[in-house]
N, C-alpha and C positions, 0 to 999 in steps of 0.2 A: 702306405702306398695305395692310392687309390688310381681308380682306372675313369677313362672317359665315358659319358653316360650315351654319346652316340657312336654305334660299333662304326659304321664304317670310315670311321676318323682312323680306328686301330692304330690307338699311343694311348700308354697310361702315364701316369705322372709319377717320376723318382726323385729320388736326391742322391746328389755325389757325396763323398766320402765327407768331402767337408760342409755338409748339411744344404749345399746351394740346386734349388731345385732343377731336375732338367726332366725336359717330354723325350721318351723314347720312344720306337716302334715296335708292337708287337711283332709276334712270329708272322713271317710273308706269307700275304694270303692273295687268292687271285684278283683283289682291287687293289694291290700295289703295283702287280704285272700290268705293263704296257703288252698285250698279245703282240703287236705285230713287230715287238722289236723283235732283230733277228735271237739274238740269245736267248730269251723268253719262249718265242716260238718253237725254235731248235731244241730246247731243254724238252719243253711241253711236248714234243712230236719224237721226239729220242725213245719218253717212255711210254708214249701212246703205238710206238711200232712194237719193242718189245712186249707190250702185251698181246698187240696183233702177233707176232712172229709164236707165241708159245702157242695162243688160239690155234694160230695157222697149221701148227706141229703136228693138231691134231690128223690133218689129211697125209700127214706123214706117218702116222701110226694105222691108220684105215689102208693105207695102199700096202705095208706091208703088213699087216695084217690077212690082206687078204690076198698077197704073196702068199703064204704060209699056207691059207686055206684050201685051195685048190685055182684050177683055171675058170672056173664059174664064179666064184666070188671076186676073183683080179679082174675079168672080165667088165663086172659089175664096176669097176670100179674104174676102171680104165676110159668104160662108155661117158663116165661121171666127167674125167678129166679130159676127157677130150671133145667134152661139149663147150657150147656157148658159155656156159657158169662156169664150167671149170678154167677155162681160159683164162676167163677172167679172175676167177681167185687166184689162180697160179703166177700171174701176170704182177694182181696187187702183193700178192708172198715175195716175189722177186725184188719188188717196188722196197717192202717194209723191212726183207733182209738185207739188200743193199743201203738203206739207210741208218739201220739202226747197227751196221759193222760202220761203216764209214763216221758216223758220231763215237762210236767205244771207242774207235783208233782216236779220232780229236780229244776225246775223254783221257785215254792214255798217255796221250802228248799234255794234256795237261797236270796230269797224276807226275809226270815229269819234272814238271814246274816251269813248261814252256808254255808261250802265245795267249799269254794272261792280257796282254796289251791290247786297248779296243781294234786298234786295226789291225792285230792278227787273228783277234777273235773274229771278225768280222768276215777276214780274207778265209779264214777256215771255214766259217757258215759255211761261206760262199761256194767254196769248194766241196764241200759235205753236197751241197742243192746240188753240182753241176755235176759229181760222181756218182751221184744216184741217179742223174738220167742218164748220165752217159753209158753208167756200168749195166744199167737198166735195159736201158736199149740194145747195147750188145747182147746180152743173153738173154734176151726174147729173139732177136733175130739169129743165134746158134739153137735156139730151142726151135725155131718154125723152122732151119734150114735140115736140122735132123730129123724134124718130123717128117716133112713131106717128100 
């Protein structure tokens, strides 16, 4: 079994059982992904929010934290979140939490063994993009209607 001498070919040379040579593909690496197809993208941005969301956890652990600590340190932290920055990280957290529940549920549905077919996988993306701004939007706008 020898392999190709130029990597980003990524196939090495086999043989089938009865000795007749065939070129496979290596394990998928990010020059076989097309980025902008929708499933590629959607895969790639499913685990790039879960890494944001646990990051994100952390202002969930600082705010009660500093619950616990007194009204000077919540204070402190309150001022944080209710700034220009905090807005906006709170904003992208709601962004990254809504989409990375809305992909687990499509992930679920297909842990089922449904919408394997490109035009439901597609019609899912699709709905995965339109329920994150939608759900997005909503609760930004119950989060500013409680605020003010």
């Amino acid at each position: 079994m020898s392999h190709s001498e130029d990597g980003p070919d990524a196939t090495f040379i086999g043989s089938r059982t009865d000795g007749t040579p065939v070129v496979r593909p290596l394990s998928p690496h990010l020059q076989v992904y097309d980025m902008l197809q929708m499933t590629s993208s959607l895969s790639i941005l499913n685990r790039a929010t879960g890494i944001a969301w646990s990051v994100g956890l952390i202002f969930l652990v600082w705010w009660l934290a500093a619950l616990a600590g007194g009204p000077a340190s919540f204070a402190s932290v309150q001022w944080f979140l209710g700034s220009v920055i905090g807005w906006v990280v709170l904003a992208g957290l709601i962004v990254v939490a809504w989409f990375h529940t809305l992909a687990g549920i499509r992930h679920l549905v297909w842990d089922a063994g449904y919408g394997f077919d490109m035009p439901n996988t597609y019609r899912s993306g699709r709905m995965v993009i339109a329920g994150t701004a939608g759900l997005s939007v909503l609760t930004l706008i119950i989060l500013i209607g409680a605020w003010i």
